[in-house]
KEKE-3310 file (N, C-alpha, C; in steps of 0.2 Angstrom, whole numbers, plus 5000, padded with zeros to 4 digits):
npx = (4960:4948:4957:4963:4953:4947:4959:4958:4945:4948:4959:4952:4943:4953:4958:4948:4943:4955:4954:4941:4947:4953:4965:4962:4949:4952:4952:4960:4960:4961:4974:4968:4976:4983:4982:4986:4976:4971:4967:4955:4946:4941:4932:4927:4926:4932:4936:4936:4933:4941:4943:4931:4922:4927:4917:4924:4922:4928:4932:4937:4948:4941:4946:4948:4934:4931:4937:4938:4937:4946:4953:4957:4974:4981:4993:5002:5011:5020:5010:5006:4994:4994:4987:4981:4970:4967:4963:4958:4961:4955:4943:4931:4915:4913:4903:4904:4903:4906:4916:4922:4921:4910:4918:4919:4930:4933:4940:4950:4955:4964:4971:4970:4973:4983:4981:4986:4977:4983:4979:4983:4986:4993:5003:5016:5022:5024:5019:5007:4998:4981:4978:4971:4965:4963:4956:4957:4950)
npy = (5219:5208:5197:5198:5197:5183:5177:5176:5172:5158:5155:5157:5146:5136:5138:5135:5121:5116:5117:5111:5095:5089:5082:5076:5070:5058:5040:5025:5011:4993:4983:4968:4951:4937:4922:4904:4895:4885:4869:4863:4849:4834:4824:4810:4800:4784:4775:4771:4772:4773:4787:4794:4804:4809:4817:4829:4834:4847:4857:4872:4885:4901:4913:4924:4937:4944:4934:4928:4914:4910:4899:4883:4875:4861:4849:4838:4827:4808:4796:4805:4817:4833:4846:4862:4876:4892:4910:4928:4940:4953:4957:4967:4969:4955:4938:4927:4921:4912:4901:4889:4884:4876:4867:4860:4848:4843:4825:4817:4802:4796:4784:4771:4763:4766:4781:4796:4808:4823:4835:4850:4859:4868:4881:4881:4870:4851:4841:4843:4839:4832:4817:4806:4792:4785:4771:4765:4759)
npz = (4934:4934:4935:4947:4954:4951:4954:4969:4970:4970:4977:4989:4988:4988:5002:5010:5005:5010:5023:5027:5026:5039:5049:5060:5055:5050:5049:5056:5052:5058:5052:5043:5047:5039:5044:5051:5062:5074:5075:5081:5082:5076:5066:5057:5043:5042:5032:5013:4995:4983:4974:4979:4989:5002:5020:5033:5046:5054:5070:5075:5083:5085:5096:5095:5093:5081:5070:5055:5041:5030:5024:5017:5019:5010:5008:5002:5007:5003:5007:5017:5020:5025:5035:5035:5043:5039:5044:5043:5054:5063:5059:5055:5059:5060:5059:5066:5081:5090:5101:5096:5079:5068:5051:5035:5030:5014:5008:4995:4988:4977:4976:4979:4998:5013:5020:5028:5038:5044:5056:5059:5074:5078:5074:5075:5077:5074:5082:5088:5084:5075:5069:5057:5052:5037:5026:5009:5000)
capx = (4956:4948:4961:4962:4946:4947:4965:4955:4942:4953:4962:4948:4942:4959:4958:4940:4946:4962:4954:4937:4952:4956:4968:4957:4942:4956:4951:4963:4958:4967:4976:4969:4980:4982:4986:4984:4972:4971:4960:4952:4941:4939:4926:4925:4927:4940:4937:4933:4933:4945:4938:4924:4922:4924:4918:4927:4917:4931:4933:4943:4945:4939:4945:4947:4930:4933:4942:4935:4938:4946:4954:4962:4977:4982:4999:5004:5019:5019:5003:5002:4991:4992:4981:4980:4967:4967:4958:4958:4959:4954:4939:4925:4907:4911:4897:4907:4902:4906:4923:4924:4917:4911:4921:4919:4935:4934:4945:4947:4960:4965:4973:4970:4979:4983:4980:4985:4979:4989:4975:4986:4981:4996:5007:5023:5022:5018:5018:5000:4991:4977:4981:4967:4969:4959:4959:4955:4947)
capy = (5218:5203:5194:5197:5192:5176:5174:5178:5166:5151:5155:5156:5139:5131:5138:5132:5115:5112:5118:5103:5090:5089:5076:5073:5066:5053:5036:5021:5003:4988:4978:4960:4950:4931:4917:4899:4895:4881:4864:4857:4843:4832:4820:4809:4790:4781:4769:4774:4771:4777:4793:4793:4810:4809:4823:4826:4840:4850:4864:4878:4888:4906:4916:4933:4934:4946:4931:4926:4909:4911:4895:4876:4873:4854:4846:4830:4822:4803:4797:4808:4824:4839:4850:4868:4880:4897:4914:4932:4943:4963:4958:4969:4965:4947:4934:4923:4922:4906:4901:4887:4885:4870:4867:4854:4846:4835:4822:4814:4798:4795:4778:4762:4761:4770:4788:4798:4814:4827:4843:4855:4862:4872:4884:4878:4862:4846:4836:4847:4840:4827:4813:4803:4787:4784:4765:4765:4751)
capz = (4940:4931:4937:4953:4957:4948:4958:4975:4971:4969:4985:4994:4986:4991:5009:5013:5005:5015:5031:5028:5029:5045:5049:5065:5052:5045:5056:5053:5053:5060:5046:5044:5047:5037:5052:5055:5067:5079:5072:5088:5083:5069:5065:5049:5040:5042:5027:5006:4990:4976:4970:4985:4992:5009:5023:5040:5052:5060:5074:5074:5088:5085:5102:5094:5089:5074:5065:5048:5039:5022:5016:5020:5014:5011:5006:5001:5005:5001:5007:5021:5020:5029:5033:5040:5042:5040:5045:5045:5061:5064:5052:5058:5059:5059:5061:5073:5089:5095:5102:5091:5075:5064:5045:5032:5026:5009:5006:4990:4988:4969:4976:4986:5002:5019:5019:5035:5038:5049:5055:5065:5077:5080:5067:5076:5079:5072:5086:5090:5077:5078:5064:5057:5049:5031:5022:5003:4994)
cpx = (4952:4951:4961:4960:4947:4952:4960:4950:4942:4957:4958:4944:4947:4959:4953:4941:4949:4959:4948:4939:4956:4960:4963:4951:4946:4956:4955:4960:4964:4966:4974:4977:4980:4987:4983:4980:4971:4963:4959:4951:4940:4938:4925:4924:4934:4939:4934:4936:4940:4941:4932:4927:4920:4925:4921:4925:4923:4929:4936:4943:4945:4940:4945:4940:4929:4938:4935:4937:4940:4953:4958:4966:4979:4989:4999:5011:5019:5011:5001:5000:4991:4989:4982:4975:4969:4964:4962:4957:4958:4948:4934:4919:4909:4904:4901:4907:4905:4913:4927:4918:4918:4913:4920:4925:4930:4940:4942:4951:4958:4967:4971:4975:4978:4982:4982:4985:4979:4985:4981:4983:4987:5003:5016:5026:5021:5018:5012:4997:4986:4979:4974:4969:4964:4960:4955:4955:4946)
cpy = (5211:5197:5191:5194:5184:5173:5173:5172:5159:5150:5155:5148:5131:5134:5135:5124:5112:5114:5111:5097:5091:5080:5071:5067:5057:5046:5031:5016:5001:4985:4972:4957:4941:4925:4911:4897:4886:4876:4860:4849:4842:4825:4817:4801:4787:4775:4774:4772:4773:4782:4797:4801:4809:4815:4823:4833:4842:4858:4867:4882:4899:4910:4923:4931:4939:4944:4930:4919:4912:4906:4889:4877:4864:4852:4840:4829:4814:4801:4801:4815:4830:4845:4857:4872:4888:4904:4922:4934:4950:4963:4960:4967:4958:4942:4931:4927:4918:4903:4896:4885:4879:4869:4862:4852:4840:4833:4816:4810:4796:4787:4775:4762:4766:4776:4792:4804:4819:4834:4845:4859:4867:4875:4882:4871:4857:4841:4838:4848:4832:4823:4807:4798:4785:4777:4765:4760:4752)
cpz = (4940:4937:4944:4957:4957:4954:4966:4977:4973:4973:4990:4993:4991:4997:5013:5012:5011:5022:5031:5030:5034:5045:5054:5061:5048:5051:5053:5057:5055:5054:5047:5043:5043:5043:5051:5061:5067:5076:5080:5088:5075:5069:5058:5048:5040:5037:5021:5002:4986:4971:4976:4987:4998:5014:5028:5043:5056:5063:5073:5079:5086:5093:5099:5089:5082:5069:5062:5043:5033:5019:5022:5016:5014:5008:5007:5001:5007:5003:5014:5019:5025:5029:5038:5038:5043:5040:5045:5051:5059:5057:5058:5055:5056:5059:5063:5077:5093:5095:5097:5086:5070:5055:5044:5028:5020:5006:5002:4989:4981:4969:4981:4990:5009:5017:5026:5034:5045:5050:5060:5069:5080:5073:5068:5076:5076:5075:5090:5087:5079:5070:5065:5052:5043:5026:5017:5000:4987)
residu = (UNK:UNK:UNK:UNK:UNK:UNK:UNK:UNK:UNK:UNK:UNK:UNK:UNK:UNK:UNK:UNK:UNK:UNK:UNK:UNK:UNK:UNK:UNK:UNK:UNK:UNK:UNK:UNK:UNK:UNK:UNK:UNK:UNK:UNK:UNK:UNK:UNK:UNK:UNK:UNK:UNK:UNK:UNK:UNK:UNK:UNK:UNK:UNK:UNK:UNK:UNK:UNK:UNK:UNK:UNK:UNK:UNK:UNK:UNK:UNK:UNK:UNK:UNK:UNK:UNK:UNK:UNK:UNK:UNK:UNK:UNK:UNK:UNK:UNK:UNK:UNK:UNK:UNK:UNK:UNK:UNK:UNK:UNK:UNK:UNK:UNK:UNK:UNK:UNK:UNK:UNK:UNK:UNK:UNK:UNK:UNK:UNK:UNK:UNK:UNK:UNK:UNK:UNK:UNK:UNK:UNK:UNK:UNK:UNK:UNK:UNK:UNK:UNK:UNK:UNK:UNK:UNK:UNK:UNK:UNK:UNK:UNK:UNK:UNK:UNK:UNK:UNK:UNK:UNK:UNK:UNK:UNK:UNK:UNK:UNK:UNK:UNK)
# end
């Protein structure tokens, strides 16, 4: 009789359980998603040093405004530089608001001479980038 009970218990346990899990309470988010995003505007020196740390003020265009900023990348192939930014989308409670949004590139040349850098402003293309010109003394 013991038994029973105990068994009775445990089934009512697991009944009351499995019915509080409703599927209905189960809510799915949107997946961030990692994307290049479109450089607008870029702003900087066009002369420096060897070694000099130089800044370059770019835009970016933020139209889903639950994008989030999470990293440049940069490539070197000979001396030209290219540069892409990139952002999370489906980031909720963002702080961006504004359609486009200001970033600080640093650029650091190891050697004397021309330097040309390539910001894209398009994930397809590199004929839809802004190319800025940097001369090292």
């Amino acid at each position: 009789m013991n038994k029973n009970i105990k068994y009775c218990l445990l089934m009512l346990t697991l009944l009351f359980t499995a019915q509080s899990c409703k599927k209905d309470d189960v809510q799915i988010k949107p997946q961030s998603n990692f994307v290049q995003v479109a450089i607008t505007t870029v702003n900087g020196p066009t002369t420096g040093s060897v070694g000099q740390e130089l800044a370059f003020n770019l835009g970016w265009d933020n139209l889903n405004i639950n994008t989030r900023f999470d990293g440049i990348v940069d490539s070197v192939v000979n001396n030209t530089h290219h540069i892409r930014l990139y952002a999370l989308t489906n980031v909720p409670d963002s702080v961006a608001v504004k359609p486009v949004l200001p970033m600080v590139y640093k650029f650091k040349a190891d050697t004397a001479g021309v330097h040309y850098l390539k910001f894209y402003n398009s994930a397809a293309s590199a004929k839809r980038a802004i190319v800025d010109t940097v001369v090292i003394k």
